[in-house]
N, C-alpha and C positions, 0 to 999 in steps of 0.2 A: 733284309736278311732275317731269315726266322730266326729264335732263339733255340741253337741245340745245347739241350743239356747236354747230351751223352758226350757231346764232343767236348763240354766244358767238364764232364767229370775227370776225363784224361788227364787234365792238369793238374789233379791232387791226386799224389800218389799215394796217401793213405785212405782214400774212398776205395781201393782194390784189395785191403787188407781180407785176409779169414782173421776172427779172433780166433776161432778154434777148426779144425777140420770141419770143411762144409759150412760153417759160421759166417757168412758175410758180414760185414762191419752194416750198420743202418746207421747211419749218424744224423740223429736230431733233438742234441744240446747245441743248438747254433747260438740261442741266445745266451749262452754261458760262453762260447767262445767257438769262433769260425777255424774250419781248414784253413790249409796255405797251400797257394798254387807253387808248382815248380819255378816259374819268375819269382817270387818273392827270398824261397830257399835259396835261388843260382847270384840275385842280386846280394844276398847278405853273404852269401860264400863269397864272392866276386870282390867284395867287400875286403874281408878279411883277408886273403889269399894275395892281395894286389896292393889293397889302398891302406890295408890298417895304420893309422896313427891318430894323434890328440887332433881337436880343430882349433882355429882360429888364431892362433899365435906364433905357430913354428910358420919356418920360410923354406922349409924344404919341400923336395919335389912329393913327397906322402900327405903331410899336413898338407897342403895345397888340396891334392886332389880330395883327401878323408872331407876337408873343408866344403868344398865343392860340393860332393856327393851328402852330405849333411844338408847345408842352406839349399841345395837342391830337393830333399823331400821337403822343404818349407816350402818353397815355391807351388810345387804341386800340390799341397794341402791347402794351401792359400787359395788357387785357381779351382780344386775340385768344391770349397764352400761357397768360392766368391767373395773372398774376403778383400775391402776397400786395398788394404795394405797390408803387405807379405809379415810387417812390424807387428800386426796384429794375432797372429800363429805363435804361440807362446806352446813349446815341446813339455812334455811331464810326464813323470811315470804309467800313470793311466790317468780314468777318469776323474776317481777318487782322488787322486791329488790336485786336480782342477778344481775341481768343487770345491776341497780345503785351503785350496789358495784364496778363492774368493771368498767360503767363510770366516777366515780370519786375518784378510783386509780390508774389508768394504768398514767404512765407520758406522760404528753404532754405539748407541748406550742407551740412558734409564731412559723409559716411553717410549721407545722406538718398537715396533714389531717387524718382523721377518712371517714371511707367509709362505707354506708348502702345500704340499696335497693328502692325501691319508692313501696314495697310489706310488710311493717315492719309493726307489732302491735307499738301502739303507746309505747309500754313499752322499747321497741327496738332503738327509736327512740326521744322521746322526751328528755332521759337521756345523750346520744349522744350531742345532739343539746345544753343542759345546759353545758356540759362538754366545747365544742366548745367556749360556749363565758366566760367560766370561764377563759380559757386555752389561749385563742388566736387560738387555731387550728381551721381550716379549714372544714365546713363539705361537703361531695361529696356523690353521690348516685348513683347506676345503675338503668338504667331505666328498663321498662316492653315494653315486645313485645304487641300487639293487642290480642294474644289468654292468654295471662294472665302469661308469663314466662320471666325469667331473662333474658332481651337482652343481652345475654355476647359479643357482637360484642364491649360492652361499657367496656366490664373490661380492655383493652390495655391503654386507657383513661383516665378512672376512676381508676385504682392503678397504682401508681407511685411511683417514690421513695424518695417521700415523704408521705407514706402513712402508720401510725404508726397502725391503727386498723383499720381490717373490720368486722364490726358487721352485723351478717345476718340471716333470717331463716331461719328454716330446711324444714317446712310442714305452709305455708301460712294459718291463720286462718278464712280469708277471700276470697279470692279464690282456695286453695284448695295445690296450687302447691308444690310438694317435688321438692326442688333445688337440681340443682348437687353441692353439697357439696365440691367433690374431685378439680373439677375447679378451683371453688371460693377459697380455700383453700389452691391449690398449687399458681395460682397466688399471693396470698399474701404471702406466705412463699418466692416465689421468690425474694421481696422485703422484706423481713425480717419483717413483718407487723406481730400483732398480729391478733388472729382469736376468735372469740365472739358467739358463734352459740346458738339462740332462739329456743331449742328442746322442748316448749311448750306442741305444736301439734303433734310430731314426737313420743317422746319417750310413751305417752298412747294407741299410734295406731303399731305401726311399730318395737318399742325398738330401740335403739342404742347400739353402742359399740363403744365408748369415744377412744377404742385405734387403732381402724379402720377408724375413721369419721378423722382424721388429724389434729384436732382444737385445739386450745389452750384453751378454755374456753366452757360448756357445760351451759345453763338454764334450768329450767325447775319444774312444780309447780304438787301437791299430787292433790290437787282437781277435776285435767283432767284425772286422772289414777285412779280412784275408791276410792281414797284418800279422805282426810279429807281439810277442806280449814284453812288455817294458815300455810302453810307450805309449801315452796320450796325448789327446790336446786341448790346448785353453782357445780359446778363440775368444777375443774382447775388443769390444770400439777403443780404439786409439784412445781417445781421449781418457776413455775410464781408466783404461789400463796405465796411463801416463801420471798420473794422480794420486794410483796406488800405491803402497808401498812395496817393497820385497818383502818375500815367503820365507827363502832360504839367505843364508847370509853364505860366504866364500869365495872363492876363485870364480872369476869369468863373469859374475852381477856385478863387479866394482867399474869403477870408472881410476878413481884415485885414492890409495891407503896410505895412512899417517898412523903413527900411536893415538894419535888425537881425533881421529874421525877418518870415514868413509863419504866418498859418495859413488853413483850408483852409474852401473854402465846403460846404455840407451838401450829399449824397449826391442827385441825381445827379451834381452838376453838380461836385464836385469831382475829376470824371473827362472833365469834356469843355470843356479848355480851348480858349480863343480864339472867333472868330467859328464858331456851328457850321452844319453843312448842314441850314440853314432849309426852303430850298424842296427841298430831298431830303427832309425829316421830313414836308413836306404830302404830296408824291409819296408816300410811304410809308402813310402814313396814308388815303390815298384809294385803295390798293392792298388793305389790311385791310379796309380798306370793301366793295372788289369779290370781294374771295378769301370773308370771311364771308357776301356777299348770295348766291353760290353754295354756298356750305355746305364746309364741309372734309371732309365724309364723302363726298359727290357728286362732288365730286376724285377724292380719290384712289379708291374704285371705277370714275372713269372711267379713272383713269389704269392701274388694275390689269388692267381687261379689256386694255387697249390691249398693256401687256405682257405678259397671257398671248397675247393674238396674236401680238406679236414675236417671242416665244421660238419661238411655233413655226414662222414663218414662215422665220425666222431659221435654225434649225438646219437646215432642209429644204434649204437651201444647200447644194450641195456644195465640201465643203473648207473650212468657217467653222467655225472652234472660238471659243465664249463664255466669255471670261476673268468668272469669276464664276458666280454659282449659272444652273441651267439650267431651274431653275422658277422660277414667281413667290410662291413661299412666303418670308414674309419677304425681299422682296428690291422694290425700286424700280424704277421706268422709264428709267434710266441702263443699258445695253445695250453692252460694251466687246466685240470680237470681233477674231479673226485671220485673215487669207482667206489661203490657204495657197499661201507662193511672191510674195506681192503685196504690197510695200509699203505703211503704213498712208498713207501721202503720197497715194502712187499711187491709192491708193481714194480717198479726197478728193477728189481732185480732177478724177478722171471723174465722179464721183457729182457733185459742182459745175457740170461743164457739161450736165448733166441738170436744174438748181435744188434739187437736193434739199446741204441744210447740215448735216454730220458734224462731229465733233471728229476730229482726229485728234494722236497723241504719248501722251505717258507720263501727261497728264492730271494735271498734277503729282503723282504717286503712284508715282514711280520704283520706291520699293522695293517694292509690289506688283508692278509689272511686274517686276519679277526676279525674284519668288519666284514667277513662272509662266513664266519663260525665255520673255519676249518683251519687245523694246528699245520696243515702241509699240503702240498698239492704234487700232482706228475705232471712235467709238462713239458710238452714234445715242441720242440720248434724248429723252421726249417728257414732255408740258405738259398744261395744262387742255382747250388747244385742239386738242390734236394728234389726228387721225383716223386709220380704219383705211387708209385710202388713203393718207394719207402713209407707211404703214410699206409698201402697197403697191409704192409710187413708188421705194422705198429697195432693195426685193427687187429690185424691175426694173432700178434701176440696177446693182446688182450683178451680176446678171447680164449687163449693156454691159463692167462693169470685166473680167468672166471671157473674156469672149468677145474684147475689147480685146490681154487677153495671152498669148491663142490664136492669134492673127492666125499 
């Protein structure tokens, strides 16, 4: 079966929007956050409207079913990564607080180092960095080559053995880059390091498989997958995760409370204290549902052609330099660029009264924009549904923004 877009765009009904008369909607901030198909909106209404109640403790006919339809988007999260054990799916707000779980569980102290990359969303990175002075450990980082990739000429350097974690991403959401994984991953297992991988960006476009990729620990948020936002995942070897301690303290992580101690309820759940995002886990769940009935190879090839078109459409610009690799070899539909003379604001926002939607700023990724001497970037990124004509529509605006500050 071919991949039809146009048949796929029918299912989000905000891709049919005007902003303004005449205004079509162009949407491509995908890597800031995906549409949502009609299945994911009908399940979470379905949700509330039917099922709403608490999980796991009531014995009635709601809590049953809320119940159900919860450890049910684990399931299917579990099956879409390939995770060994459904125990292994630990739910979270988003990413960021995956990340934060494992920075400020994993043990460390004085002489220990923690090792990143100078390519990290700040979510990757700032959690790291507090750990670091909580801890006494040490933090190190691999730098970036000039076209926008891991210098691994630094990992002999930079992991040593003293190197208890390397946290790292999968699919850059600022320049674009799919890391080699297997590298990064066996060097640190050489050193007995553990491994932290920001699958953000990776698992909405590409998919994973947690028992393939090598890592110790998996992130990754519903929002960027056709998801619902309030909801992320931890994904962790059994073992590690068993070892660890709790994040949060409250209701639903205990096992058994005394005035005189706790302990702690069994794995996953003594990581996701309090009431959790029920109807974000249906939402999610019925997102894996739509992401697998299209297939994840038929993605991301649609989404690779789309950026070999980009790149070249792109560069054909004149006066646009592409912060990040300038082929689509190993590299994702996240698109960061500098129009030369033109603030990233100012592009935005002519391209906005055209309906075509950019990111623009450092992308939380400051330190990458530094280490390419530029304070911000635009950068257009595209989806399951995204067409050649929308990267069309982008060229064209771009040329209104050029012509704008030619006046």
């Amino acid at each position: 079966m071919s991949y039809d877009v146009a048949r796929i765009r029918k299912d989000f009904p905000i891709l049919d929007r005007e902003l303004r008369p005449g205004v079509p909607l162009v949407y491509l901030d995908n890597a800031a956050t995906s549409q949502k198909p009609a299945q994911v909106l009908d399940a979470m209404r379905d949700y509330y409207e039917q099922s709403n109640a608490n999980v796991h403790r009531g014995i009635h006919t709601l809590a049953e079913e809320a119940t159900a339809l919860y450890e049910g988007g684990r399931d299917k999260v579990a099956r879409f990564i390939n995770a060994g054990d459904v125990r292994e799916v630990v739910f979270t707000k988003n990413s960021t607080e995956a990340l934060n779980l494992m920075a400020r569980t994993l043990p460390l102290g004085p002489g220990d180092e923690v090792v990143v990359t100078e390519m990290e969303h700040h979510s990757n990175l700032v959690p790291w960095q507090l750990a670091c002075a909580r801890t006494g450990a040490t933090l190190k980082w691999i730098g970036l080559t000039d076209d926008g990739r891991l210098d691994l000429d630094d990992l002999d350097r930079v992991i040593t053995e003293r190197t208890k974690v390397v946290a790292f991403v999968h699919q850059s959401n600022l320049l674009g880059t799919v890391n080699p994984v297997d590298v990064v991953a066996a060097k640190a297992r050489s050193v007995g390091a553990r491994t932290v991988l920001d699958c953000s960006q990776s698992v909405p476009h590409m998919g994973v498989d947690v028992q393939a990729l090598g890592v110790d620990a998996i992130a990754f948020t519903a929002h960027k997958m056709c998801g619902p936002t309030g909801i992320g995942v931890l994904w962790g070897r059994l073992d590690l995760l068993d070892e660890l301690p709790p994040f949060l303290g409250g209701g639903e992580m205990i096992d058994e409370v005394t005035m005189a101690g706790s302990t702690w309820a069994q794995l996953p759940h003594k990581f996701e204290a309090g009431t959790p995002p029920i109807a974000e886990a249906v939402g999610l769940g019925a997102a894996v549902d739509y992401l697998t009935e299209l297939g994840m190879p038929a993605i991301r090839a649609h989404e690779h052609e789309l950026t070999v078109y980009a790149l070249e459409a792109l560069q054909a610009v004149d006066g646009l330099r592409i912060i990040g690799p300038t082929t689509a070899d190993e590299r994702g539909g996240a698109i960061s660029f500098a129009l030369e003379g033109i603030h990233p604001h100012d592009v935005g926002q002519l391209l906005d009264e055209r309906g075509v939607a950019v990111r623009v700023g450092h992308h939380c990724a400051r330190p990458a924009c530094l280490r390419y001497g530029v304070p911000a970037t635009t950068r257009a990124s595209v989806h399951l549904y995204s067409t050649t004509a929308e990267i069309d529509a982008l060229v064209s605006g771009l040329d209104h923004v050029k012509r704008f500050f030619e006046r």
